[in-house]
C-alpha positions as a printed Julia matrix, in Angstrom:
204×3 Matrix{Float64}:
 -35.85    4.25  -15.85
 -31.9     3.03  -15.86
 -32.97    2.25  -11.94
 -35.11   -0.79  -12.44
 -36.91   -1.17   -8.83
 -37.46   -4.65   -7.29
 -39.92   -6.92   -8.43
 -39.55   -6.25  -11.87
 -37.4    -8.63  -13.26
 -37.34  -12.31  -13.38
 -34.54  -14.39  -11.44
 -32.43  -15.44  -14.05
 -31.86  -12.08  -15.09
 -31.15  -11.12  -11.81
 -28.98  -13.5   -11.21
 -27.13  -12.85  -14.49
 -27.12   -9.48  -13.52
 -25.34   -9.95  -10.09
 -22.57  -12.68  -11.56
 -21.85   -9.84  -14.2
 -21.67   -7.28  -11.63
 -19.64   -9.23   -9.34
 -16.78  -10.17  -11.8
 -17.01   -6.47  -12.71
 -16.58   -5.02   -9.42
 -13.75   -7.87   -8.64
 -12.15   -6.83  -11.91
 -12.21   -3.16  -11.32
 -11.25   -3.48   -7.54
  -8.18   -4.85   -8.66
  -7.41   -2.67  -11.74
  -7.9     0.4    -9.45
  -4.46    1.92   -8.17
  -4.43    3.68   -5.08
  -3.33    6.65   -6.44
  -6.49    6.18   -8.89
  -9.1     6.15   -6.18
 -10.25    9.36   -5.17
 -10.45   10.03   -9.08
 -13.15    7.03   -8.63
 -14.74    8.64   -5.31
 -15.2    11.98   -7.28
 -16.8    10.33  -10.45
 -18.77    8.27   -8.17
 -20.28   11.45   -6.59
 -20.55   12.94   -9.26
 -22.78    9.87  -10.83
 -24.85   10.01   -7.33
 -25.61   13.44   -7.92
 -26.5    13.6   -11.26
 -28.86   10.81  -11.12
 -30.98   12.87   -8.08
 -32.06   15.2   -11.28
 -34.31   13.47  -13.43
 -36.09   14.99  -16.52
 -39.32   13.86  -17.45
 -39.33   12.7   -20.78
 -42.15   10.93  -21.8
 -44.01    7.88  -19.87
 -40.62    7.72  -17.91
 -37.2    10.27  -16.87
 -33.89   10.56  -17.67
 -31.26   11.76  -16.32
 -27.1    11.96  -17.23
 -25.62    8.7   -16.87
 -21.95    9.43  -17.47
 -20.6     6.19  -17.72
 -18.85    6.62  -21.02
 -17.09    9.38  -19.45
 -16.49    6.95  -16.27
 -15.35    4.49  -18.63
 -12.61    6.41  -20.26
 -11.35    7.75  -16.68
 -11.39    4.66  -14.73
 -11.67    1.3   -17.34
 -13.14   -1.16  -15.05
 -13.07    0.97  -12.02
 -16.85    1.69  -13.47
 -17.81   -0.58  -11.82
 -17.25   -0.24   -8.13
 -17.89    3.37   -9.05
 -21.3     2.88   -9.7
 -21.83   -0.19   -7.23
 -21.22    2.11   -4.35
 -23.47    4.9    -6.25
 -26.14    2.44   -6.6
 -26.54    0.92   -3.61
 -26.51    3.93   -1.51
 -29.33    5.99   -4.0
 -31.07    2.24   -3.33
 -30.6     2.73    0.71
 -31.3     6.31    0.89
 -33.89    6.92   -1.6
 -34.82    4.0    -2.67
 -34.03    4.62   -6.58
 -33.97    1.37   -8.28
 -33.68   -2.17   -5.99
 -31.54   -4.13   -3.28
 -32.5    -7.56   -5.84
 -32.05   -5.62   -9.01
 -28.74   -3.88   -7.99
 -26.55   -6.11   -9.92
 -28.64   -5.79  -13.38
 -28.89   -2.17  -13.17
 -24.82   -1.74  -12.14
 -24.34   -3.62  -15.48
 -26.76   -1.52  -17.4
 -25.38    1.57  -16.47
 -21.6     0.46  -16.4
 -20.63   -1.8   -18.72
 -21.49    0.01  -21.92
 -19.19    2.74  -20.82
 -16.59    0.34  -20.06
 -16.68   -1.5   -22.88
 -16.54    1.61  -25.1
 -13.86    2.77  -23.75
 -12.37   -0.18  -24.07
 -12.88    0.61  -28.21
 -12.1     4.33  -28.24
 -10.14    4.99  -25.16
  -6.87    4.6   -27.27
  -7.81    6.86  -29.96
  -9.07    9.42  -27.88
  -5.85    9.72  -26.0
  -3.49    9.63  -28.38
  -4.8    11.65  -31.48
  -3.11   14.8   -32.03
  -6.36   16.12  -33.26
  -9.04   18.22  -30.61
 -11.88   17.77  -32.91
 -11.29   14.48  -33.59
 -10.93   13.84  -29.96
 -13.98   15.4   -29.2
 -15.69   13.36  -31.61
 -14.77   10.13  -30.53
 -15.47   11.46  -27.0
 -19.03   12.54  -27.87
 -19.12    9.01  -29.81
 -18.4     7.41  -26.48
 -20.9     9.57  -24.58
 -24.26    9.01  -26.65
 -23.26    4.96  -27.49
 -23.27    4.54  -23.33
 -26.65    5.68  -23.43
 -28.09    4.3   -26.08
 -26.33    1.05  -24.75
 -27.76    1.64  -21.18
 -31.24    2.25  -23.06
 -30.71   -1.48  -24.49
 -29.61   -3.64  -21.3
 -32.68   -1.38  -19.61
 -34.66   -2.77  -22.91
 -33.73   -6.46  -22.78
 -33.38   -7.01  -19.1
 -37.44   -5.82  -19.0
 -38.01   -7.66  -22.25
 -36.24  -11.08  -21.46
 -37.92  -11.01  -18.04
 -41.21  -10.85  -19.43
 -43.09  -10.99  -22.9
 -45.57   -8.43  -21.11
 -42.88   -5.47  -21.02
 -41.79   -5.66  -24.74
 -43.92   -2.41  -25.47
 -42.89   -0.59  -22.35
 -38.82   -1.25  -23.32
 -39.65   -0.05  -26.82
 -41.04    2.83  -25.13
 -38.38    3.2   -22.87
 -35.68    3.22  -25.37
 -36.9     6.13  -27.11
 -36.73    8.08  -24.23
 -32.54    7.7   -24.04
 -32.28    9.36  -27.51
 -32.38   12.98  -26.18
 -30.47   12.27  -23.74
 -27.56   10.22  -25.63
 -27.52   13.87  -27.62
 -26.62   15.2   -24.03
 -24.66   13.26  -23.04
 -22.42   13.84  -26.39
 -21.8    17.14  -25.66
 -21.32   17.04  -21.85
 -18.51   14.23  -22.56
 -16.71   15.96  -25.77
 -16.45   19.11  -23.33
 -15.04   17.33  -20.53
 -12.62   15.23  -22.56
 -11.65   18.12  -24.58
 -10.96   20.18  -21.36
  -9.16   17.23  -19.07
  -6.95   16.85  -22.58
  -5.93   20.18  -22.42
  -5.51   20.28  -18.71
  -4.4    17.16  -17.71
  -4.08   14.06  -20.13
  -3.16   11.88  -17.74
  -6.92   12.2   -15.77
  -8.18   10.04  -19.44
  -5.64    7.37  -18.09
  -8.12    4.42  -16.08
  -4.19    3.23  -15.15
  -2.09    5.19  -14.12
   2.08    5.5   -14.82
């Protein structure tokens, strides 16, 4: 449940939500290079995709997130990424919510951001593959488990009613940070070998 659906949440947190999102987006519009944008346009399909295949798990589904991979490819760029991601899945399939758009573009974004933020360096510049991968598959199930939070506390701070459902809710991301691991030490491990300069959110 990463795509919390409209009238859910209480205003302040959506309005929290949407200032976030919009300094966010405004940041990573102007952080993103030209010659940096159809690496966004990719990831962003790539996140619309993925999120059409949900897994049951539980009293909810889960599906890959990617944003710790999205974070170490494009910094603040996340954020646009998954705006545009978001709103359309909102418009076309109505995952998630027009009102709730901003909260759940900072759920699924900003942990991935600000992990790469943390391990970006590392990653790129070790000299070591399995230590890269590591810190890669670090990245990958700590953007979950961080999503699973902000899902947890946006519900919880909205009302004392949903404290049991986030608890519940929370759970369910564990399997899937374990996926999300492995997808991103694969990927990173690959694009390092293939092209360093695709782990680069700026580019020389």
């Amino acid at each position: 449940m990463a795509h919390i659906p409209d009238g859910v949440l209480s205003a302040p947190v959506l309005i929290g939500g949407a200032v976030v999102t919009a300094a966010g987006v405004a940041l990573g519009l102007r952080r993103l290079q030209d010659r940096a944008i159809p690496r966004a346009a990719i990831l962003s399909a790539v996140f619309f995709a993925g999120s059409l295949i949900a897994i049951p798990v539980g009293p909810s589904s889960v599906h890959l997130l990617l944003s710790g991979l999205m974070g170490l490819m494009l910094g603040a760029g996340t954020f646009p990424a998954v705006a545009v991601a978001l709103l359309l899945q909102a418009l076309l399939f109505g995952f998630g919510g027009l009102t709730t758009l901003g909260v759940n573009v900072v759920n699924l974004a900003l942990p991935g951001v600000l992990l790469a933020l943390a391990f970006g360096p590392a990653i790129r510049t070790t000299a070591s593959p399995a230590l890269r991968a590591a810190l890669a598959a670090l990245v990958g199930a700590l953007a979950v488990l961080g999503t699973g939070g902000l899902v947890a506390a946006s519900l919880a701070l909205s009302s004392s009613d949903y404290t049991p459902v986030a608890a519940i809710l929370l759970a369910t991301y564990l399997p899937l940070a374990v996926a999300e691991a492995f997808v991103a030490a694969a990927i990173v491990t690959f694009l390092a070998r293939v092209d360093p300069q695709a782990l680069r959110p700026t580019l020389p």
